[in-house]
PAFI-127400 format. One record per residue (C-alpha): residue in three letters; y, z, x. Coordinates in steps of 0.001 Angstrom, whole numbers. Layout:
N
SITE/Ala/Y/Z/X
...
//
This chain:
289
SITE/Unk/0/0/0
SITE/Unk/2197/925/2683
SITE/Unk/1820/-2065/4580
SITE/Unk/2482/-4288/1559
SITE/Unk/5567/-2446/600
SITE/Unk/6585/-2777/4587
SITE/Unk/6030/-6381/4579
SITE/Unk/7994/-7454/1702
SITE/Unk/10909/-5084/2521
SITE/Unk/10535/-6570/6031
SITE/Unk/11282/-10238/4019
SITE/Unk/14615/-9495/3143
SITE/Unk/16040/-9456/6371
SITE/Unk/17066/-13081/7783
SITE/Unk/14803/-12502/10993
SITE/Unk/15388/-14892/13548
SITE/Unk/14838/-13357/17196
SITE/Unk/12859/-10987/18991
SITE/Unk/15907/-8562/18967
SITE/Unk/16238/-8943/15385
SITE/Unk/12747/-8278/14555
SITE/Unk/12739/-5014/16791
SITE/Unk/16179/-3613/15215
SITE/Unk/14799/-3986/11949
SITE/Unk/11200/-2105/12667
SITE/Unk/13708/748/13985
SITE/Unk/16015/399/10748
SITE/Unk/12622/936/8597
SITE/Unk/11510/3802/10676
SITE/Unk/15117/5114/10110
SITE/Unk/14990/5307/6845
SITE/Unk/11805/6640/6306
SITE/Unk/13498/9395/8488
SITE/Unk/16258/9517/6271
SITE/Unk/14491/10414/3511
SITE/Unk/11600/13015/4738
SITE/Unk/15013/14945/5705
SITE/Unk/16503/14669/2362
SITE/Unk/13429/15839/749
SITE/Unk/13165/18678/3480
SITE/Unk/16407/20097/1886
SITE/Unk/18762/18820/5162
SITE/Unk/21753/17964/3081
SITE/Unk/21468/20673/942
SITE/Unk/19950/23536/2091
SITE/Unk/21351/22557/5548
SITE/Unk/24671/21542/4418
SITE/Unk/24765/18437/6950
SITE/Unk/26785/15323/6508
SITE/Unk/25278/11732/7523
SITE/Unk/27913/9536/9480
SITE/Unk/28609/6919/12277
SITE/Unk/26893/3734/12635
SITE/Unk/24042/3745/10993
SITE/Unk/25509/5625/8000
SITE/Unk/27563/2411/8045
SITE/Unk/25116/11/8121
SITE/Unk/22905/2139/5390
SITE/Unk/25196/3506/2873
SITE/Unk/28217/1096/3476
SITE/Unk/26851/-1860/3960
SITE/Unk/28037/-3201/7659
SITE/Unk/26675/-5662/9126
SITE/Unk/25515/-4207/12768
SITE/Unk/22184/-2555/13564
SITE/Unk/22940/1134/15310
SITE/Unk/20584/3124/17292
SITE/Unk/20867/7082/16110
SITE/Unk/20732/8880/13201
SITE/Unk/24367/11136/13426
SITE/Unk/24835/14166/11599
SITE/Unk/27314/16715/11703
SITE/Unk/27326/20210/9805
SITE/Unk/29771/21224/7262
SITE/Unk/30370/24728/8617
SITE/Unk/29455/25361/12467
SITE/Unk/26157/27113/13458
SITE/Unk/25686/27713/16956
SITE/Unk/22049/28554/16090
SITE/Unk/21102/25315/14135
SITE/Unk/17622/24150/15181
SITE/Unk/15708/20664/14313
SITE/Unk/12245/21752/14374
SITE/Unk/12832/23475/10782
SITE/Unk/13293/19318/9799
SITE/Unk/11066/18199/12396
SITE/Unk/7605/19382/10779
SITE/Unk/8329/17936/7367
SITE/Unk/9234/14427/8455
SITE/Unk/5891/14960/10753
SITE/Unk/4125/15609/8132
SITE/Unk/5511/12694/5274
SITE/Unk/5188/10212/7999
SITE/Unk/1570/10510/8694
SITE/Unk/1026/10178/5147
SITE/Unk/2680/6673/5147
SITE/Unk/1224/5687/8664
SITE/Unk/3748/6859/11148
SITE/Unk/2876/8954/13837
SITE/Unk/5457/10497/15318
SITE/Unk/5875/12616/18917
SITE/Unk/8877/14679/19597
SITE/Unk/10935/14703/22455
SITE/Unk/13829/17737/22202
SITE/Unk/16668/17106/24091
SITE/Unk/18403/19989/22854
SITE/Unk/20274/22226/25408
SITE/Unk/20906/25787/24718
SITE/Unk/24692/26106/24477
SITE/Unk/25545/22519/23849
SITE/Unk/27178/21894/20474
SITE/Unk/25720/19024/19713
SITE/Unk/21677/19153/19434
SITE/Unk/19286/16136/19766
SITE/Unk/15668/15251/19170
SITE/Unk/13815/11937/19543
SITE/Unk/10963/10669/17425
SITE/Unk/8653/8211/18600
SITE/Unk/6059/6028/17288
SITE/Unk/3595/3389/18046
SITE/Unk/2337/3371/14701
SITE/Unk/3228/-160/14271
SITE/Unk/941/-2757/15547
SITE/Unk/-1950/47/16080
SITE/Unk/-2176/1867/12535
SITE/Unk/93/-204/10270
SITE/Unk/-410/-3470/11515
SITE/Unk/2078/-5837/9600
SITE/Unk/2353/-9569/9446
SITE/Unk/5814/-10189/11523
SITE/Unk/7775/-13263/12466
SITE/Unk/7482/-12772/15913
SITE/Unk/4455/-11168/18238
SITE/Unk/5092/-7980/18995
SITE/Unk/4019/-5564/22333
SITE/Unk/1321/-3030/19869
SITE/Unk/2311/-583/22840
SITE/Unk/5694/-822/22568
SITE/Unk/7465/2303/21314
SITE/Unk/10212/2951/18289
SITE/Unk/12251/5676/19426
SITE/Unk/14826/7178/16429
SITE/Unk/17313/9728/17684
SITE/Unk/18786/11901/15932
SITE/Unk/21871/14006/16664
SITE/Unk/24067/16686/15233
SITE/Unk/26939/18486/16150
SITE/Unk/26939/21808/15429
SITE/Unk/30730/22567/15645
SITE/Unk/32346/19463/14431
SITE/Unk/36134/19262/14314
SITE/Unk/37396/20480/10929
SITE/Unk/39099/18648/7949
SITE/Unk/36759/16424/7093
SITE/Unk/35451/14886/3489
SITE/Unk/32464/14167/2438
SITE/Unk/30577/12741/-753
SITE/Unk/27082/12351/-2376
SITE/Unk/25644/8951/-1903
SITE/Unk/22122/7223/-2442
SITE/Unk/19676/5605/-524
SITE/Unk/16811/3826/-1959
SITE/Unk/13854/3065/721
SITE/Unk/10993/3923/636
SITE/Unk/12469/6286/-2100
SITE/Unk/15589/7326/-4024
SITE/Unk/16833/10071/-1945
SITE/Unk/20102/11525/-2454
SITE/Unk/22345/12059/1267
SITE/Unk/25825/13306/1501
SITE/Unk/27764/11263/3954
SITE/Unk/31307/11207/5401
SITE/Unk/34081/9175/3607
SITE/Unk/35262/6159/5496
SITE/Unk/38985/7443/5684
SITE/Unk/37628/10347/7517
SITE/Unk/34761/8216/9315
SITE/Unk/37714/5741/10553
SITE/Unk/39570/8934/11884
SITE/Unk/36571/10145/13800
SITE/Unk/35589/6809/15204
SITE/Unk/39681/6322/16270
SITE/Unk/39402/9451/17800
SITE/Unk/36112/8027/20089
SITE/Unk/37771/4708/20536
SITE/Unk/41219/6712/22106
SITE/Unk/39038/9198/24001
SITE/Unk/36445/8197/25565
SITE/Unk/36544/7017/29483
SITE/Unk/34866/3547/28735
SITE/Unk/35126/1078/25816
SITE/Unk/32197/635/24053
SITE/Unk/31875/-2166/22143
SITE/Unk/30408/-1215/19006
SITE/Unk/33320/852/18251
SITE/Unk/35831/-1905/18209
SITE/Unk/33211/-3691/15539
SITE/Unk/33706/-379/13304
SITE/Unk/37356/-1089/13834
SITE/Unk/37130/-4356/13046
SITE/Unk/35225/-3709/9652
SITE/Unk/37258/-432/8642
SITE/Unk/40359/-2501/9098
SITE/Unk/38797/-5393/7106
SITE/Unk/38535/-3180/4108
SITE/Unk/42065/-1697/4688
SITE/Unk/40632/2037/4946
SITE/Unk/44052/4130/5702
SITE/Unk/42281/6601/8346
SITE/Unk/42181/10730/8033
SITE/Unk/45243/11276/10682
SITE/Unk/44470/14598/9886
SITE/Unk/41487/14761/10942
SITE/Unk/41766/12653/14079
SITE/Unk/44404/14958/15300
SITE/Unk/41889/17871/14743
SITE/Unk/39072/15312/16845
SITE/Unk/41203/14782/20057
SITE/Unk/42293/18525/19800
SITE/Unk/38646/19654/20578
SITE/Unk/37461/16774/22860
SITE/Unk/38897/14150/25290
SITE/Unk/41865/13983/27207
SITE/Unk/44121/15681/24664
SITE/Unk/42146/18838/24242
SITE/Unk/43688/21731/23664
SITE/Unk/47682/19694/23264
SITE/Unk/48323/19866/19520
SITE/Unk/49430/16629/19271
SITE/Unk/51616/15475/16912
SITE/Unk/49642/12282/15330
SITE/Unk/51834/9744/12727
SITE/Unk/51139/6235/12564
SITE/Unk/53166/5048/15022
SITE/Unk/51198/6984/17903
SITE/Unk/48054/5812/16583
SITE/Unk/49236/1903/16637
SITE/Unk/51075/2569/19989
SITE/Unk/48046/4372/21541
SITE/Unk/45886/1415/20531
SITE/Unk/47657/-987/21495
SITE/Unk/47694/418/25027
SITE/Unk/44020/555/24849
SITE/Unk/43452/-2732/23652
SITE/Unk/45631/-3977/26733
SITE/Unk/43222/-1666/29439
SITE/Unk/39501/-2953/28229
SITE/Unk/37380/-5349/29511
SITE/Unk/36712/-7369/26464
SITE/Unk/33385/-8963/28600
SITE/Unk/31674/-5092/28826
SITE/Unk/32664/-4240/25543
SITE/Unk/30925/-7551/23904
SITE/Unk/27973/-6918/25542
SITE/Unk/27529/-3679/24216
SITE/Unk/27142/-4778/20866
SITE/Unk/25633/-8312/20970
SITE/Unk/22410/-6603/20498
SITE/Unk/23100/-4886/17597
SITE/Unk/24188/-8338/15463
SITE/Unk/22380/-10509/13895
SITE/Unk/21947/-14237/15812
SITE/Unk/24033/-15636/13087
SITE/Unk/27268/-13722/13846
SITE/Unk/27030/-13082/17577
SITE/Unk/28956/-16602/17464
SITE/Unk/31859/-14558/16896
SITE/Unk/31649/-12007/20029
SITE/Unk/33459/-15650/21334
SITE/Unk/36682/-14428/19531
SITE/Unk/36930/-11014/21453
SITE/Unk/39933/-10806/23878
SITE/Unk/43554/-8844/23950
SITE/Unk/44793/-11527/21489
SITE/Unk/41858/-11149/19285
SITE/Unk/41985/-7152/18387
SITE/Unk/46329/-6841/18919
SITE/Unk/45772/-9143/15215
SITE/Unk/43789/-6678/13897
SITE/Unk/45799/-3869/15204
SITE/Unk/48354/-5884/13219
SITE/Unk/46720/-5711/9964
SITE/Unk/45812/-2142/10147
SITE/Unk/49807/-1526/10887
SITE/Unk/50693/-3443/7690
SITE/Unk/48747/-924/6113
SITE/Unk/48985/2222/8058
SITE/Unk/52791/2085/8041
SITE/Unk/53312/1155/4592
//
C-alpha cells in the first residue's frame, strides 16, 4: 500500500534529473516526518513553530527544494530535548517502511538543538518504480533543528498539511518569516544563495516584513548584537542595498541551483547587482509606502 501511495505521489512532481529525483525522495521523507511530529503532540504539547525553507516550500507553496526541517519554540526552554519526538516518528515510520537511525548533534548549552534521521529504506525495503536508477545504498538524511531561545515578537498561525495524512502544524507568518530571513541575509558573514531566492519570492508577493521582529533578530545574533538598533525602512533598503553591492552573485547561484527544478535554473542566468537592486526596488515601493 505504501509503495503504491509513494509512487503515485512521486508522479506529481515534473521529474527530470537525478537531482530532482533525489530532492523529492527527501521532500517525501520530510513529510512523513512532519507528520509523526504533529501526531506526537510537537506543535501542541511542545508549543513549536515550523518555519524557513521548507516551511516555504510545504505550507506556502515556493518553488525551491530545502534541506532541514526548522523549528523554533514559542517560549524558550533551555532544557528542550528531541528524543521525546524522536521515538514516535521511529516508531510511525517503521510502520510505513522507513527505517530510520539517529544521529544527535545536539550540544549541551547551545540554543539551538539538532538531530539527523537517516534512512536507506528506499531501494532496500520500499523499493519504488523511479524515473531514474537510484544508488539502493545511498542514504536520505532529514535534519531537523530548533532553536530553543528564538528572538521574540514573532506570529504564528495554524496551517495544514496533507501527506501521507491531514496533520495540523503551526507555522510562522510570512511577514515575520521575511523579517527573520532579512535578518540572516544582513548578518551572516557569507551570502548564501538560497536566501536571496526567499527574497526574491517574499518580494514577489509584496509581504511588508516584521521590522519588529528583525530588529529583535540582529539584537541577539550577528554583527549588531547587543546595539539596539533603530530599524525603519530606510535602513533596511539602505543596508541591502550595500549588501547586494558586496556579494559574489557566482557563489551565491551555486548555492541554490540544486535546490530548483531543471526548468527554472534557466533563470540563475539573471542573477547579478542589476538583477536583485530591481527587486530591492519593488520591495521599496512597498516597504516605504
Amino acid at each position: 500500500m505504501i509503495k503504491q501511495v509513494l509512487e503515485e505521489k512521486i508522479k506529481e512532481y515534473s521529474i527530470t534529473s537525478v537531482i530532482d529525483q533525489e530532492n523529492v525522495l527527501q521532500e517525501l521523507v520530510q513529510q512523513y516526518v512532519l507528520a509523526s511530529l504533529s501526531r506526537a503532540g510537537f506543535f501542541s504539547n511542545g508549543q513549536a513553530v515550523f518555519h524557513g525553507g521548507t516551511c516555504l516550500r510545504l505550507v506556502y507553496g515556493m518553488n525551491r527544494f530545502s534541506e532541514d526541517l526548522d523549528f523554533f519554540l514559542k517560549r524558550p526552554d533551555p532544557d528542550f530535548q528531541w528524543q521525546r519526538y524522536l521515538d514516535p516518528i521511529i516508531q510511525d515510520g517503521a510502520g510505513e517502511g522507513f527505517h530510520f537511525n539517529v544521529l544527535d548533534k545536539s550540544r549541551g548549552e547551545a540554543a539551538v538543538k539538532k538531530t539527523f534521521l537517516r534512512t536507506d529504506s528506499i531501494g532496500r525495503v520500499l523499493l519504488l518504480d523511479l524515473p531514474f536508477d537510484r544508488d539502493t545504498r545511498k542514504l536520505i538524511k532529514v535534519k531537523l533543528e530548533i532553536d530553543t531561545n528564538p528572538p521574540g515578537g514573532s506570529s504564528y498561525e495554524t496551517r495544514y498539511v496533507t501527506f501521507p495524512v491531514t496533520a495540523a502544524i503551526t507555522t510562522q507568518t510570512l511577514e515575520s518569516g521575511f523579517g527573520m530571513k532579512l535578518s540572516a541575509m544582513l548578518a551572516r558573514r557569507y551570502a548564501k544563495g538560497r536566501d536571496w531566492y526567499d527574497f526574491i519570492w517574499y518580494t514577489n508577493k509584496k509581504i511588508v516584513p516584521d521590522l519588529d521582529l528583525l530588529r529583535n533578530a540582529l539584537d541577539q545574533h550577528g554583527p549588531w548584537a547587543g546595539q539596539k538598533l533603530d530599524i525603519d525602512p530606510d535602513w533596511v533598503l539602505e543596508s541591502l542595498k550595500r549588501r547586494i553591492t558586496e556579494i559574489d552573485w557566482d557563489t551565491a547561484r551555486q548555492d541554490v541551483q540544486r535546490f530548483l527544478p531543471l526548468r527554472e535554473q534557466e533563470t540563475l542566468k539573471l542573477w547579478k547587482r542589476e538583477f536583485f537592486l530591481h527587486y530591492l526596488g519593488i520591495l521599496a515601493q512597498y516597504l516605504v509606502a
